[in-house]
HTML snippet that shows the backbone in 3Dmol.js (N, CA, C, O; Angstrom):
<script src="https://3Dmol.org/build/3Dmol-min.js"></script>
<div id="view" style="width:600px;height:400px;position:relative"></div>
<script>
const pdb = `
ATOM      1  N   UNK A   1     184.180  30.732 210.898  1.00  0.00           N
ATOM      2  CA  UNK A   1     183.148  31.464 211.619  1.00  0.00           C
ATOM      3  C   UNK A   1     181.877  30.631 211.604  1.00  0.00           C
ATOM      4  O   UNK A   1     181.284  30.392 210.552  1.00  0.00           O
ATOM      5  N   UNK A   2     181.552  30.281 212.554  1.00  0.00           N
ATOM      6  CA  UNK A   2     179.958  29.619 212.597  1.00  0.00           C
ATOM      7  C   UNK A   2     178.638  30.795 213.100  1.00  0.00           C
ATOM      8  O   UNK A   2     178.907  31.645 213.949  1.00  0.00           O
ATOM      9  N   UNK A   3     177.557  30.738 212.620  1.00  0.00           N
ATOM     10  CA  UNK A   3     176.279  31.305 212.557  1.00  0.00           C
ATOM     11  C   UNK A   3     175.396  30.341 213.111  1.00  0.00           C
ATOM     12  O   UNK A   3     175.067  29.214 212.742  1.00  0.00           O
ATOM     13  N   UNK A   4     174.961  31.346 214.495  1.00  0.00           N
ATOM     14  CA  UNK A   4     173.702  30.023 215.401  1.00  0.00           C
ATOM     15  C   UNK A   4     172.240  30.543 214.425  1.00  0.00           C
ATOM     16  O   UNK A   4     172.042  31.668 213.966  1.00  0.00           O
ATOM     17  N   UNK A   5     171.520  29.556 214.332  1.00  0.00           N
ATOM     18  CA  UNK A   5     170.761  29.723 213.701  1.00  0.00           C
ATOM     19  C   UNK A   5     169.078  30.657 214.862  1.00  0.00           C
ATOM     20  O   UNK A   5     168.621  29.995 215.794  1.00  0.00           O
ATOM     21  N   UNK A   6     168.594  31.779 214.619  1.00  0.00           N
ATOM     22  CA  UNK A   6     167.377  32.047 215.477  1.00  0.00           C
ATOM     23  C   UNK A   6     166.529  31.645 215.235  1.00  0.00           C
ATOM     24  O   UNK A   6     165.740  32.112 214.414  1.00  0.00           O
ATOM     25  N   UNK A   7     166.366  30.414 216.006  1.00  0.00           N
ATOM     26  CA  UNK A   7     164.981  28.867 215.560  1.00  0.00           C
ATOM     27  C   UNK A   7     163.705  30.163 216.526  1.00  0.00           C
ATOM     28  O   UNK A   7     162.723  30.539 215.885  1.00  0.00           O
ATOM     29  N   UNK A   8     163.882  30.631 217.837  1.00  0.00           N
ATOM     30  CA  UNK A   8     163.293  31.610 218.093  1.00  0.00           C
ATOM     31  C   UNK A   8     162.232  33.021 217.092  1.00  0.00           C
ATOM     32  O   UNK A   8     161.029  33.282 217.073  1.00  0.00           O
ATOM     33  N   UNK A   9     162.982  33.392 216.657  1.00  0.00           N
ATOM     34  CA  UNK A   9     163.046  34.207 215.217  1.00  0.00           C
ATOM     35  C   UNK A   9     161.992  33.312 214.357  1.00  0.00           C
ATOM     36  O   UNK A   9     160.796  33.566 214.212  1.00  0.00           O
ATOM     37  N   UNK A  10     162.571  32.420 213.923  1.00  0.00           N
ATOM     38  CA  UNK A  10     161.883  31.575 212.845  1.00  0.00           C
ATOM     39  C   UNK A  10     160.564  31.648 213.774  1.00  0.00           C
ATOM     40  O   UNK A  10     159.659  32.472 213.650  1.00  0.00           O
ATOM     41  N   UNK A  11     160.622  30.924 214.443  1.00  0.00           N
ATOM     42  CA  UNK A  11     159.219  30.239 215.212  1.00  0.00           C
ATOM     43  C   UNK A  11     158.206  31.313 214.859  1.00  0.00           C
ATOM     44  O   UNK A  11     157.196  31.141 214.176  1.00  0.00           O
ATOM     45  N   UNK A  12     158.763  32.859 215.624  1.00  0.00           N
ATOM     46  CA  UNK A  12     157.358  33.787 214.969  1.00  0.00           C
ATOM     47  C   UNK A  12     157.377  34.099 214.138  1.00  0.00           C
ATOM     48  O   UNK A  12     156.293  34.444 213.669  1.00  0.00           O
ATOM     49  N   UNK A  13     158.180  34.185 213.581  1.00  0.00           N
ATOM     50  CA  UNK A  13     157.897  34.533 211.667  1.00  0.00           C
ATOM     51  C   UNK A  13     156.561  33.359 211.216  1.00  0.00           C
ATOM     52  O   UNK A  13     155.485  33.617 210.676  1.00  0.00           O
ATOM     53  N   UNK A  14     157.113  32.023 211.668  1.00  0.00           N
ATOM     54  CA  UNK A  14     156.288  30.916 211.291  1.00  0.00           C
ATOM     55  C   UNK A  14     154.732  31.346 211.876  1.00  0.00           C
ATOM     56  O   UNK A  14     153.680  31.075 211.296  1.00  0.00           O
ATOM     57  N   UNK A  15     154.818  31.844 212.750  1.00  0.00           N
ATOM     58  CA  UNK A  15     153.707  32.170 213.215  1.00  0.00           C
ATOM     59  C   UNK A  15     152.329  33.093 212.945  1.00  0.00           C
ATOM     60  O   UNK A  15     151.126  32.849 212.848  1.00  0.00           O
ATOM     61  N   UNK A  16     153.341  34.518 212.864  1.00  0.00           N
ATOM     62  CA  UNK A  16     152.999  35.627 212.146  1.00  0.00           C
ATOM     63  C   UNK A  16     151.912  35.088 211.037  1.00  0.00           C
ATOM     64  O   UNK A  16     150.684  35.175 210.997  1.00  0.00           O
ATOM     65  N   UNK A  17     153.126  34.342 209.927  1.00  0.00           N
ATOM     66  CA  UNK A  17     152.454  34.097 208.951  1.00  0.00           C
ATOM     67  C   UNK A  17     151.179  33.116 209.061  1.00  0.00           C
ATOM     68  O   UNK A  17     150.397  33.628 208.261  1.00  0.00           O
ATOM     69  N   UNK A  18     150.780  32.413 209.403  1.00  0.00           N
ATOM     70  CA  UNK A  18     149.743  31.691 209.657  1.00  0.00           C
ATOM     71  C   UNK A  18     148.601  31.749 210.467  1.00  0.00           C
ATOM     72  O   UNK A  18     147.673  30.942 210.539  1.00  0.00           O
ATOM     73  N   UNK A  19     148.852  33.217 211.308  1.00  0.00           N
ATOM     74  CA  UNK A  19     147.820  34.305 211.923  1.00  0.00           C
ATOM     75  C   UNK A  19     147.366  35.036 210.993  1.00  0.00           C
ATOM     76  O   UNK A  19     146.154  35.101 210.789  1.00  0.00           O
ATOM     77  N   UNK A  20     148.285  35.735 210.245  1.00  0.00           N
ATOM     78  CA  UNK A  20     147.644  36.995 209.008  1.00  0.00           C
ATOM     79  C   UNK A  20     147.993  38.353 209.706  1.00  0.00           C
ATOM     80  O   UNK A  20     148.532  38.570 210.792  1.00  0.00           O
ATOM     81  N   UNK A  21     147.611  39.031 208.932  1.00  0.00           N
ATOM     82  CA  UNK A  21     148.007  40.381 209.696  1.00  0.00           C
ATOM     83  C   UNK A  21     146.530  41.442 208.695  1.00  0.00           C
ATOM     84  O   UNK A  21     146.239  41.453 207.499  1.00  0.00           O
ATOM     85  N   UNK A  22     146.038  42.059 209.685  1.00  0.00           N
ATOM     86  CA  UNK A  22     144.837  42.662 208.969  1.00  0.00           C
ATOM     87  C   UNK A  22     143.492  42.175 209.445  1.00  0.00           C
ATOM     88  O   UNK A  22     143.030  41.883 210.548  1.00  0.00           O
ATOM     89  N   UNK A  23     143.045  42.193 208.236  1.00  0.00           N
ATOM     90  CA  UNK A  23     141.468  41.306 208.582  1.00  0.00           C
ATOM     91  C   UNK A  23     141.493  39.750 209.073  1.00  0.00           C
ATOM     92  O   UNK A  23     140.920  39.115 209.959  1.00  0.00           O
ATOM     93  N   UNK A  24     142.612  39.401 207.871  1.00  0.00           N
ATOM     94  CA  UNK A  24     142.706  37.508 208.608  1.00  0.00           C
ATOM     95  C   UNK A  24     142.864  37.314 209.547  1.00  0.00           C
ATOM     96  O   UNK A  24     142.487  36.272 210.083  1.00  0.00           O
ATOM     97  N   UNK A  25     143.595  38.400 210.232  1.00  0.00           N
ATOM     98  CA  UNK A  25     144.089  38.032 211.688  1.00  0.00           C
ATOM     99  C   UNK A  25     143.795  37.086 212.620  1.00  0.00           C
ATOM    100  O   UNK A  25     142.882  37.428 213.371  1.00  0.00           O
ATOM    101  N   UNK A  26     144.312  35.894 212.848  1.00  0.00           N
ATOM    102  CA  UNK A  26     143.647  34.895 214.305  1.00  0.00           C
ATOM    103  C   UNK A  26     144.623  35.344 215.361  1.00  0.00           C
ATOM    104  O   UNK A  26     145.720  35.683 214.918  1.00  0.00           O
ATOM    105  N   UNK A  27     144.445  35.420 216.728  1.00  0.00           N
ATOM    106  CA  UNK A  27     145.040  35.881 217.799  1.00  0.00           C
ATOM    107  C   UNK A  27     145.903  34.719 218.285  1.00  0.00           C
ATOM    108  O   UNK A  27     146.325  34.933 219.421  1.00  0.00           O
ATOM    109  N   UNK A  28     146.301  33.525 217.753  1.00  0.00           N
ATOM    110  CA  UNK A  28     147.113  32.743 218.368  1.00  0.00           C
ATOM    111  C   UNK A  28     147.475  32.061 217.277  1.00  0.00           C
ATOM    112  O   UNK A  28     146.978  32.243 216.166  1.00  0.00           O
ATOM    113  N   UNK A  29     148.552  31.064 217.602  1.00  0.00           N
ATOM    114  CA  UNK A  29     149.153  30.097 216.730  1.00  0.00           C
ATOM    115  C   UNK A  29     149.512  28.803 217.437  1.00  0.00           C
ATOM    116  O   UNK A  29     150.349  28.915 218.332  1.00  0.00           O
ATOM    117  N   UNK A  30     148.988  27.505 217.172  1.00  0.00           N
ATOM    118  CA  UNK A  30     150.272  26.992 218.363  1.00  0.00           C
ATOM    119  C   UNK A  30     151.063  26.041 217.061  1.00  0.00           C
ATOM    120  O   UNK A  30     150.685  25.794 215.916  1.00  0.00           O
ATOM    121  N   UNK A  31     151.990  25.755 217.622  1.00  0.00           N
ATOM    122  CA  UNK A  31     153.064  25.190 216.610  1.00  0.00           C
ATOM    123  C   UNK A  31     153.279  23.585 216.924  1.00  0.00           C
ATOM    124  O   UNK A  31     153.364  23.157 218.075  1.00  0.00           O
ATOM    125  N   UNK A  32     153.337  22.947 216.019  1.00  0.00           N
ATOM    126  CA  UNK A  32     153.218  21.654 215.939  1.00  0.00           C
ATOM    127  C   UNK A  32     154.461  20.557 215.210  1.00  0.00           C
ATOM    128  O   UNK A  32     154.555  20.541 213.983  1.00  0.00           O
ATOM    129  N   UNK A  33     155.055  19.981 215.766  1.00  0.00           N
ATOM    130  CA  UNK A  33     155.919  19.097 214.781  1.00  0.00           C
ATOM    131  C   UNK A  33     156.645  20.049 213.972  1.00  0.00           C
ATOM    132  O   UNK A  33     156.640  19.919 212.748  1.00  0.00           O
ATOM    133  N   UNK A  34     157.509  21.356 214.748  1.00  0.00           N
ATOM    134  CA  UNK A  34     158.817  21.954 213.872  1.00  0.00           C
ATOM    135  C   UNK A  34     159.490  20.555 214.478  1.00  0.00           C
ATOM    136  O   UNK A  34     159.292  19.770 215.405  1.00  0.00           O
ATOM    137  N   UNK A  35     160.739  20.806 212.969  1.00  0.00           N
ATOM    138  CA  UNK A  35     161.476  20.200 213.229  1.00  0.00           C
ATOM    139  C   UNK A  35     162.968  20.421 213.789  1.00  0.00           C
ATOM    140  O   UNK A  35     163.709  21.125 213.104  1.00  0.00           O
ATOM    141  N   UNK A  36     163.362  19.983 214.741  1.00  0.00           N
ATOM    142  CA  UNK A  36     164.888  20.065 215.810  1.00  0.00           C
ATOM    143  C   UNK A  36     163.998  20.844 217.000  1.00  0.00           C
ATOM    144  O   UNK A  36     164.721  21.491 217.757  1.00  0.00           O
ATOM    145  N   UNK A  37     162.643  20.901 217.291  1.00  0.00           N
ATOM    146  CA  UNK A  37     162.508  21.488 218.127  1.00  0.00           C
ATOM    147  C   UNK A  37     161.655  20.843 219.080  1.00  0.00           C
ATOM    148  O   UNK A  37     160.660  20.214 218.719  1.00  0.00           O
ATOM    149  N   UNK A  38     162.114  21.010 220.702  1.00  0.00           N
ATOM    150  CA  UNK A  38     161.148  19.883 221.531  1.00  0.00           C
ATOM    151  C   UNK A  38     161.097  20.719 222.745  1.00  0.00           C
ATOM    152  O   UNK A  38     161.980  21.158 223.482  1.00  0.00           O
ATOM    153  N   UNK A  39     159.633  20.828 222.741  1.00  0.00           N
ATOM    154  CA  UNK A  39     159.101  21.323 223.972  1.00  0.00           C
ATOM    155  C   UNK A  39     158.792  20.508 225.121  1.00  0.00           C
ATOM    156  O   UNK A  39     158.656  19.287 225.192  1.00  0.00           O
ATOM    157  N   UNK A  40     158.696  21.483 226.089  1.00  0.00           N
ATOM    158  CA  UNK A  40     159.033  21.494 227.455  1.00  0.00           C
ATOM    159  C   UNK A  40     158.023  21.484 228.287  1.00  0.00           C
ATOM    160  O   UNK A  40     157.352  22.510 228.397  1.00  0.00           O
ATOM    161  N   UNK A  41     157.743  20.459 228.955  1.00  0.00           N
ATOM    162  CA  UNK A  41     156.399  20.749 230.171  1.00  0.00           C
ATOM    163  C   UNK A  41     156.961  21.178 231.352  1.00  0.00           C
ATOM    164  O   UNK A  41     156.265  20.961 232.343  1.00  0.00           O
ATOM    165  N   UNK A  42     158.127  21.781 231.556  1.00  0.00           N
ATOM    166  CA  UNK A  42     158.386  22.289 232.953  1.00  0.00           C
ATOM    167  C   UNK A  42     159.378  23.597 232.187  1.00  0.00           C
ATOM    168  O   UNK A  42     159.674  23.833 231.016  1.00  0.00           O
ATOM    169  N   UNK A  43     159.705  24.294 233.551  1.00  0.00           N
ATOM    170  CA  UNK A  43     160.275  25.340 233.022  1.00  0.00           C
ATOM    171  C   UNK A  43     161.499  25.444 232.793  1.00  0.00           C
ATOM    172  O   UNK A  43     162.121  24.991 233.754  1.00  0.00           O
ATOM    173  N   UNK A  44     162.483  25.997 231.613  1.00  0.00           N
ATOM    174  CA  UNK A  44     163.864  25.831 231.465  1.00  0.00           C
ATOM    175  C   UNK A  44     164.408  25.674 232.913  1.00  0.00           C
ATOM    176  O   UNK A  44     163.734  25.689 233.943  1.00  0.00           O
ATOM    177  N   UNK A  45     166.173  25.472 232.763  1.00  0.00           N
ATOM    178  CA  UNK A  45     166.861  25.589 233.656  1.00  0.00           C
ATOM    179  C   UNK A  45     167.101  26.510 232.740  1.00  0.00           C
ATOM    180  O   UNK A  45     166.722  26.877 231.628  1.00  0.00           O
ATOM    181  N   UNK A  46     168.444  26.955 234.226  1.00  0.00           N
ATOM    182  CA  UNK A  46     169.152  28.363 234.267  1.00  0.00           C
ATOM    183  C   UNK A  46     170.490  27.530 232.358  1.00  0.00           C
ATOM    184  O   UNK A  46     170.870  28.260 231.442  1.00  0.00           O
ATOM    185  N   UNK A  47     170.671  26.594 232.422  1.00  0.00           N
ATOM    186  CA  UNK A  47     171.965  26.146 231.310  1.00  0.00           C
ATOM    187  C   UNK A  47     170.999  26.450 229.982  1.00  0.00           C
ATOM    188  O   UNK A  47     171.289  27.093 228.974  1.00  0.00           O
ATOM    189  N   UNK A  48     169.888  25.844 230.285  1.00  0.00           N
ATOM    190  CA  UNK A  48     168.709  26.247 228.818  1.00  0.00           C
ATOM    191  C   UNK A  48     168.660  27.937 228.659  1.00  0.00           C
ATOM    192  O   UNK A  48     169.265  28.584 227.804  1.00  0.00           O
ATOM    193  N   UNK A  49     167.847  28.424 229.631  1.00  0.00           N
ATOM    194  CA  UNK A  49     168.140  29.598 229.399  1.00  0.00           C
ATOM    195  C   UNK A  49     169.152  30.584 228.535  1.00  0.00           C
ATOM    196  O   UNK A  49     168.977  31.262 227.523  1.00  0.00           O
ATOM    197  N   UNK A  50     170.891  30.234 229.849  1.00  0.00           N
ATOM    198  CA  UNK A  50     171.555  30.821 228.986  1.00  0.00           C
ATOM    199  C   UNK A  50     172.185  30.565 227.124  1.00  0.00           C
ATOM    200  O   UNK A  50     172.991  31.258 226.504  1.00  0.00           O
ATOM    201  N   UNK A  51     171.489  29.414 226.706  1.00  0.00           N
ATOM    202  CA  UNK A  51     172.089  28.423 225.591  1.00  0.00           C
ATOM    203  C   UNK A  51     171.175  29.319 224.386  1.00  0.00           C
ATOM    204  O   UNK A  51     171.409  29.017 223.216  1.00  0.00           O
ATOM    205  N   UNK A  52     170.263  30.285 224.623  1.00  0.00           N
ATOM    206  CA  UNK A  52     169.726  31.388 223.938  1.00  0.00           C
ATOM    207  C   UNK A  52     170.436  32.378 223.662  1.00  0.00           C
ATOM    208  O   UNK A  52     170.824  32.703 222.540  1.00  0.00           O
ATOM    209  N   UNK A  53     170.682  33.014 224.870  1.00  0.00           N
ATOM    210  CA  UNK A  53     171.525  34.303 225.165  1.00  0.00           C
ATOM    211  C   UNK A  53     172.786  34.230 223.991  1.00  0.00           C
ATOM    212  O   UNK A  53     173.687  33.394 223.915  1.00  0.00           O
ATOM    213  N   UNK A  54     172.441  35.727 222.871  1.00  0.00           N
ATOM    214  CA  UNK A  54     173.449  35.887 222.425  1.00  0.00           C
ATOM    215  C   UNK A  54     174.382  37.016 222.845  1.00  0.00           C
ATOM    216  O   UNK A  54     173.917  38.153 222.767  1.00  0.00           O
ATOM    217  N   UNK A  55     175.547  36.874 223.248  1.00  0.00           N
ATOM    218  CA  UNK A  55     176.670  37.847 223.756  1.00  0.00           C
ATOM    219  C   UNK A  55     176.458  39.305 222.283  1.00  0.00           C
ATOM    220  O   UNK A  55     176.548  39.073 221.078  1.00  0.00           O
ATOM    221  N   UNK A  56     176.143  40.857 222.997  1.00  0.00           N
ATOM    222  CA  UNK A  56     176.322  41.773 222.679  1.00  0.00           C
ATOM    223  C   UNK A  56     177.450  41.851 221.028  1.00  0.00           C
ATOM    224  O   UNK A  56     177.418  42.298 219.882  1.00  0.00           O
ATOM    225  N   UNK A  57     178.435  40.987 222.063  1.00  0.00           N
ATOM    226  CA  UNK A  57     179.499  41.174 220.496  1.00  0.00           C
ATOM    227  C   UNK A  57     179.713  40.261 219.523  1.00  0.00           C
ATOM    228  O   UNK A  57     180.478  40.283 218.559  1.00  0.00           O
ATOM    229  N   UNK A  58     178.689  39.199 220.023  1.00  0.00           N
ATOM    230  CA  UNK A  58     178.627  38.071 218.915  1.00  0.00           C
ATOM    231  C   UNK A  58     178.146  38.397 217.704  1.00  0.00           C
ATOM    232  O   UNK A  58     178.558  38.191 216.562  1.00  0.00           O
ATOM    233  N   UNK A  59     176.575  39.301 218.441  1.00  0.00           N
ATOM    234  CA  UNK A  59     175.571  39.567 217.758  1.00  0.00           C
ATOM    235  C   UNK A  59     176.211  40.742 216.431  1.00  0.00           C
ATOM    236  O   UNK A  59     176.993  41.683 216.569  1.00  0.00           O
ATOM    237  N   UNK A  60     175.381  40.126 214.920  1.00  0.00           N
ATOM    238  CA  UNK A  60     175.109  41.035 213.903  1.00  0.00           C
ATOM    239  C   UNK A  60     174.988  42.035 214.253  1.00  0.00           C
ATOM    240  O   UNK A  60     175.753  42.925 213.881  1.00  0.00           O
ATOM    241  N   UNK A  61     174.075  42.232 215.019  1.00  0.00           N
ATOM    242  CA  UNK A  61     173.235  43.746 214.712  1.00  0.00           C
ATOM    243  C   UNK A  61     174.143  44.365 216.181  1.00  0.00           C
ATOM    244  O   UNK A  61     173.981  45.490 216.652  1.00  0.00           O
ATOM    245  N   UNK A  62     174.715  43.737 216.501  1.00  0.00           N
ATOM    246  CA  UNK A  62     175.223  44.455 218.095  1.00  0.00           C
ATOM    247  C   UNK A  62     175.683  46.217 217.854  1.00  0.00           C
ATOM    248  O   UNK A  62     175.377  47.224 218.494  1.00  0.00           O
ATOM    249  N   UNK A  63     176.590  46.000 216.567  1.00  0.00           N
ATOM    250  CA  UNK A  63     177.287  47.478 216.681  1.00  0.00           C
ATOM    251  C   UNK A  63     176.210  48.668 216.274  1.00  0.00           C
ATOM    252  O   UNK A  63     176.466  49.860 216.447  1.00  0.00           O
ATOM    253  N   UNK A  64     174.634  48.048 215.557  1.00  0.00           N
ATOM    254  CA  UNK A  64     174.238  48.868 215.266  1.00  0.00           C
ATOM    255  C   UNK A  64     173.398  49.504 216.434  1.00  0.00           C
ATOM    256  O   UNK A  64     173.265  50.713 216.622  1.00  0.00           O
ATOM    257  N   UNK A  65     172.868  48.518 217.169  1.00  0.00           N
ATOM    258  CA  UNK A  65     172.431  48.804 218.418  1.00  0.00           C
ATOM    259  C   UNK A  65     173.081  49.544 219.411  1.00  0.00           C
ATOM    260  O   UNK A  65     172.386  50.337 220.046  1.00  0.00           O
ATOM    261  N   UNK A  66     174.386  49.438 219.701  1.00  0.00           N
ATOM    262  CA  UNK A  66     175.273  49.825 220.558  1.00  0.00           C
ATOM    263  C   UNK A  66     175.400  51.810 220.053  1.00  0.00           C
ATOM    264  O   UNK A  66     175.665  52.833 220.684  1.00  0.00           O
ATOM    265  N   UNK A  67     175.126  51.574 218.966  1.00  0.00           N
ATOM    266  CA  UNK A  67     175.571  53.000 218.538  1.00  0.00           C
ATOM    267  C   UNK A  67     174.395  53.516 218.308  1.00  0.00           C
ATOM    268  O   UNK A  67     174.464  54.538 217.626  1.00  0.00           O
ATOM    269  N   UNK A  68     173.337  53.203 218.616  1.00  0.00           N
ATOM    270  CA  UNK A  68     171.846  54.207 218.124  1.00  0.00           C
ATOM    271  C   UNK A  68     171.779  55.238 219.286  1.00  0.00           C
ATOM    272  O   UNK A  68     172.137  54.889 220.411  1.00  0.00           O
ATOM    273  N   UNK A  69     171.246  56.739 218.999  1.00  0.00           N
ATOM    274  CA  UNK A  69     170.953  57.132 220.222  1.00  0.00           C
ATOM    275  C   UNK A  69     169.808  56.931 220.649  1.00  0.00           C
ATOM    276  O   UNK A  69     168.793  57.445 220.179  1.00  0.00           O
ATOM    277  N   UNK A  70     169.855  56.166 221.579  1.00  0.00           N
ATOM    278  CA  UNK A  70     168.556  55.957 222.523  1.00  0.00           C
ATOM    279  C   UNK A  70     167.812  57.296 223.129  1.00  0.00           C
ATOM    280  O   UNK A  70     168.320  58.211 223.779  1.00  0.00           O
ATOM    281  N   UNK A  71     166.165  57.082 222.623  1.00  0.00           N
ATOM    282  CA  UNK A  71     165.378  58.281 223.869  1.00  0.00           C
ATOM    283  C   UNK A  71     165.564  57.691 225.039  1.00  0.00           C
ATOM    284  O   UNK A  71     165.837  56.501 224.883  1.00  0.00           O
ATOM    285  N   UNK A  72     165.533  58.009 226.095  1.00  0.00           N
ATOM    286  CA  UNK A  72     165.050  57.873 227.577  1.00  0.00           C
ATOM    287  C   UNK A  72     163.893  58.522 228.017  1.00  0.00           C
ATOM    288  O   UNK A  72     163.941  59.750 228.085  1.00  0.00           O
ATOM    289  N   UNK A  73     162.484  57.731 228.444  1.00  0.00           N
ATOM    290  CA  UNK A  73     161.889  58.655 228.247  1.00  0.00           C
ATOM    291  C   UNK A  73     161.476  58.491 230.349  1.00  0.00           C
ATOM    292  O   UNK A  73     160.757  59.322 230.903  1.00  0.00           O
TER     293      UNK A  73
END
`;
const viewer = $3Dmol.createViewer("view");
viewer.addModel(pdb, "pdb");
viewer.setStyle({}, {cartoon: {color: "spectrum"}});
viewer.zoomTo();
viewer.render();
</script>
């Protein structure tokens, strides 16, 4: 079984933390020299895009999601 790693995920966690939450709070972050990660001056393609996308049943949390009852509001 292989596990994709959420470099996504990470990124705002990384972020979060170095904004603060509360009084420290700064309203932005920009991120610098992660590493395996290389940004983009134009906008994904459609192959980038989908290379995110995790399938419903791949996903951990899928069955818990799948089974919550949702409001509709």
């Amino acid at each position: 079984m292989v596990t994709k790693v959420n470099i996504l995920d990470s990124l705002a966690t990384m972020a979060v933390f170095a904004m603060g939450e509360g009084n420290e709070q700064t309203p932005f972050a920009i991120i610098t020299g992660a590493p395996k990660i290389s940004f983009l001056n134009r906008p994904p393609n459609s192959q980038e895009e989908q290379s995110i996308i995790m399938p419903m049943e791949e996903d951990l949390y899928g069955p818990l999601i799948r089974s919550a009852k949702w409001l509709k509001k």
